[in-house]
N, C-alpha and C positions, 0 to 999 in steps of 0.2 A: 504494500500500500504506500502511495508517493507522501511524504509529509510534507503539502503544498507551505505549511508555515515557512518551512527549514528553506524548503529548497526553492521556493519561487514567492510566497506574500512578502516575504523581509527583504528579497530582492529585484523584484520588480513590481509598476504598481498595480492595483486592479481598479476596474474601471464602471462608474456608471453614468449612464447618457440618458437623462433627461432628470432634473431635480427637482418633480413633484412632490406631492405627499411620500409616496411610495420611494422614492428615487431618491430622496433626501435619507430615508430612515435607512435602506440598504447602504448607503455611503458606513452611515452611521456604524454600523453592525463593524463590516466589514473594517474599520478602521480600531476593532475592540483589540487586536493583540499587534500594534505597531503595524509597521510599512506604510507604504506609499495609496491610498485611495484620490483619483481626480473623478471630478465632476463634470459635464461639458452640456449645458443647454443652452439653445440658443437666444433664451429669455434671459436676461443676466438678470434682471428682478428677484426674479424666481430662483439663479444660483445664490444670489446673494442673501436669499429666507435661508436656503435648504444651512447653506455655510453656517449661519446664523443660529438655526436648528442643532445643527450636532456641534457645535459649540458648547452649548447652553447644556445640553445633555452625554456626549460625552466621558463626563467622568464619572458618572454616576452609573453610567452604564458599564464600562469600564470595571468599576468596584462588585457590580454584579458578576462578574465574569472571571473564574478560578483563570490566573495565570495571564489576566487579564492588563493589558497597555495599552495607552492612545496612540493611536497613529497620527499620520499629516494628512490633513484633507487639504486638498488645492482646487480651484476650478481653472479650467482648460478654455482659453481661447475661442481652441478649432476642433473639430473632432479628431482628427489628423494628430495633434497636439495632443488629446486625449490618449489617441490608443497605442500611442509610438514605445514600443516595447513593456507592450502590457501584457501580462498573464490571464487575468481574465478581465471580458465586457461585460457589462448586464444590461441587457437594451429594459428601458423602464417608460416608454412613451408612451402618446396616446395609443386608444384600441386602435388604429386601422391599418389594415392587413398591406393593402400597397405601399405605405410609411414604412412598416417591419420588413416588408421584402426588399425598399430601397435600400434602408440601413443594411440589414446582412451581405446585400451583395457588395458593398461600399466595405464594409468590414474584412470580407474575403478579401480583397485588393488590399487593406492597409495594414493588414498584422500578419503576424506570422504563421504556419501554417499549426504548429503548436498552441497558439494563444486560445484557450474554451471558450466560446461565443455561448451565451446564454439569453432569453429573453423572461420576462419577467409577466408575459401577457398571461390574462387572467382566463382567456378566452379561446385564444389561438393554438394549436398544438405547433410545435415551431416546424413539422414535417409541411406546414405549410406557407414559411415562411424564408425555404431553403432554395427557391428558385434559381437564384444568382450565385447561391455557394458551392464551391468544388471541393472543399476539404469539409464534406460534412459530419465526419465522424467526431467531431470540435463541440457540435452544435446542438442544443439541450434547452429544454424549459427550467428557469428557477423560477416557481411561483412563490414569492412572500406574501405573508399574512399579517402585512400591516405591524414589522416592527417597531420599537422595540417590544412596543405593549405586546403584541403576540410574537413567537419568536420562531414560528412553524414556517419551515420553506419544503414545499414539494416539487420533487425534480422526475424529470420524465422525457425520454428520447424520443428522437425527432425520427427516429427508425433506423437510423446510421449511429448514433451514436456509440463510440467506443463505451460498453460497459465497463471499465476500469476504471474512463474518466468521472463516470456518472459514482463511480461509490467513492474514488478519491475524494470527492469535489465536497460527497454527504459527511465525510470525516473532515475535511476542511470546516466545513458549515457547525460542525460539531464545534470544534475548538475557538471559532467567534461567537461561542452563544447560543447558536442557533439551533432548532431541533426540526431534522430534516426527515421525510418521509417520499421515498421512491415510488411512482408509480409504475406496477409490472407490465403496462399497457397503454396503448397511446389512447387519451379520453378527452373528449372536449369539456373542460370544466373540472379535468383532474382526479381528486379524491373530494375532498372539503365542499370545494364550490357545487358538486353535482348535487350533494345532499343540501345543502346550503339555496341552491335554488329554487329547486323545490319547495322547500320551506316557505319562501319570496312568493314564489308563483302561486300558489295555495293563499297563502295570506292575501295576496292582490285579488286572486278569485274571491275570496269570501268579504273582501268589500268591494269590489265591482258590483257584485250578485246584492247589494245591500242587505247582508245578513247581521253584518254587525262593521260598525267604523273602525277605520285604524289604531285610536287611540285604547277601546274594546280588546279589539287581537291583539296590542301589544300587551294591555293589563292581562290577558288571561294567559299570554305566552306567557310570560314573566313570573309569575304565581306559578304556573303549574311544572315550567322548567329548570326554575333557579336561576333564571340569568335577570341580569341588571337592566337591560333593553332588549325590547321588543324589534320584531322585521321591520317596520315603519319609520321606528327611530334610529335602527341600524343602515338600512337604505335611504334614509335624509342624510346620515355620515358620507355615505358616499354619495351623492348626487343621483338624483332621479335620471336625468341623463344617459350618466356611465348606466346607471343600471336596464334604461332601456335597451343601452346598445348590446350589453351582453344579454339580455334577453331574446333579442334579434337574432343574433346570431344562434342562439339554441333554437330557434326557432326555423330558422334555417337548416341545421341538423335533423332535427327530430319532427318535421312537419304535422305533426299530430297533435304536436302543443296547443292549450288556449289561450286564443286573441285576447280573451279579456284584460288579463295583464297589458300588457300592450297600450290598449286601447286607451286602456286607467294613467298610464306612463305617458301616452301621448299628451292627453288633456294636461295635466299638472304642467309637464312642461311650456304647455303652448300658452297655460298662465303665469311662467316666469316663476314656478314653485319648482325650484331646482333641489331643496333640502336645506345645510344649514350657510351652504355659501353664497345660495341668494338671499337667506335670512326669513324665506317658507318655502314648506313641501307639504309634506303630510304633516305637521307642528307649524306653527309661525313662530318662532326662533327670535324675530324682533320684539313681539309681545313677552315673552319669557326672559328677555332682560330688563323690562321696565317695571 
């Protein structure tokens, strides 16, 4: 088994391109036992949160982590500048499939043919995003779960992938914290999110159907599961949005699915109830600060 620590995070850096919610937290992670992590979005805004982010947090995550050290997060320029003798990328962008397929193939051309390409899509199995790449045995899903707060990454080949890479990479992920789970199978939606959908889509039926409101399904979720939030208030965390578009796409897969959801996802959005970064979704976010 390779010890990515020894023989390649302490000496080259690893890489993540796009510094959203998600894109920010994975810097983070990976930055827990020293070396080199850059950043590279083309929003500097948005590097300059993510920078901001694991600053703040950093050390504290760090002290969670046996054996655990801060690294140097930097942000990149260019993406070129980002990935110039990097061990690994982790493409963390928006969902859409021609965006992932232009990056990978842009990828193949500027690293090495060693360097592990991973993508971070919630959605996509990356066998679908490997058009342009010729050394696909590199090339691999890391789904994260919203580190630091959860610390689950599930990893799963693109069909080529080198099996050795894929369990090195889950012993790697071990030793930053991380607690990784392989999927034996290419799956749209993984392990988590499949179960995890359903869940969404169910709930979205039974307020579409007006059985009972979102604020209802979250109180009885909550009470009868033991969790702190309901589907409702967990998909306002993420944007109505996102969550349409990955419904879309299952829906695309599995054409048997119901429109309901859908339907329910369109309207909120077309009234600017995005969740809690427009400030309403299914909650109004605005009134619960005043």
């Amino acid at each position: 088994m390779a010890d990515f620590l020894n023989t390649k995070a302490s000496k080259q850096p690893a890489v993540v391109l796009g510094a959203g919610t998600l894109g920010s937290r994975i810097a983070l992670m990976l930055a827990t036992r020293g070396g080199e992590v850059r950043i590279f979005d083309k929003q500097e805004q948005a590097t300059e949160k993510a920078l901001a982010f694991i600053e703040k947090h950093l050390p504290e995550v760090v002290s969670s982590i046996e054996g655990g050290k801060a690294g140097h997060v930097t942000a990149a320029r260019t993406m070129e500048e980002a990935v110039a003798d990097a061990w690994l990328v982790i493409e963390a962008l928006p969902e859409k499939l021609d965006l992932k397929t232009e990056i990978f193939g842009q990828l193949d051309q500027l690293t090495s043919e060693e360097t592990i390409l991973a993508t971070n899509s919630s959605s996509f199995p990356s066998s679908q995003i490997v058009g342009g790449v010729k050394h696909r045995n590199r090339v691999l899903n890391t789904h994260f779960m919203m580190p630091p707060e959860k610390r689950v990454v599930e990893l799963m080949s693109c069909g080529s992938t080198d099996q050795a890479i894929i369990e090195d990479l889950a012993h790697y992920f071990r030793e930053v914290g991380l607690s990784p789970y392989i999927a034996r199978k290419e799956s749209v939606g993984f392990i988590e999110n499949r179960i995890w959908a359903a869940i969404k889509r169910e709930s979205l039926c039974v307020a579409a159907e007006g059985i009972a409101d979102p604020e209802t399904i979250d109180r009885i979720y909550c009470e009868t599961q033991g969790t702190p939030a309901g589907p409702f208030r967990l998909m306002d965390q993420v944007g109505l949005d996102i969550v349409l578009q990955i419904e879309e796409h299952y829906a695309q897969v599995f054409p048997h699915l119901p429109e309901a959801p859908r339907t329910l996802l369109r309207r909120m959005i077309s009234e600017n109830r995005l969740g809690v970064k427009s400030g309403r979704g299914f909650y109004d976010y605005d009134e619960e600060k005043s």
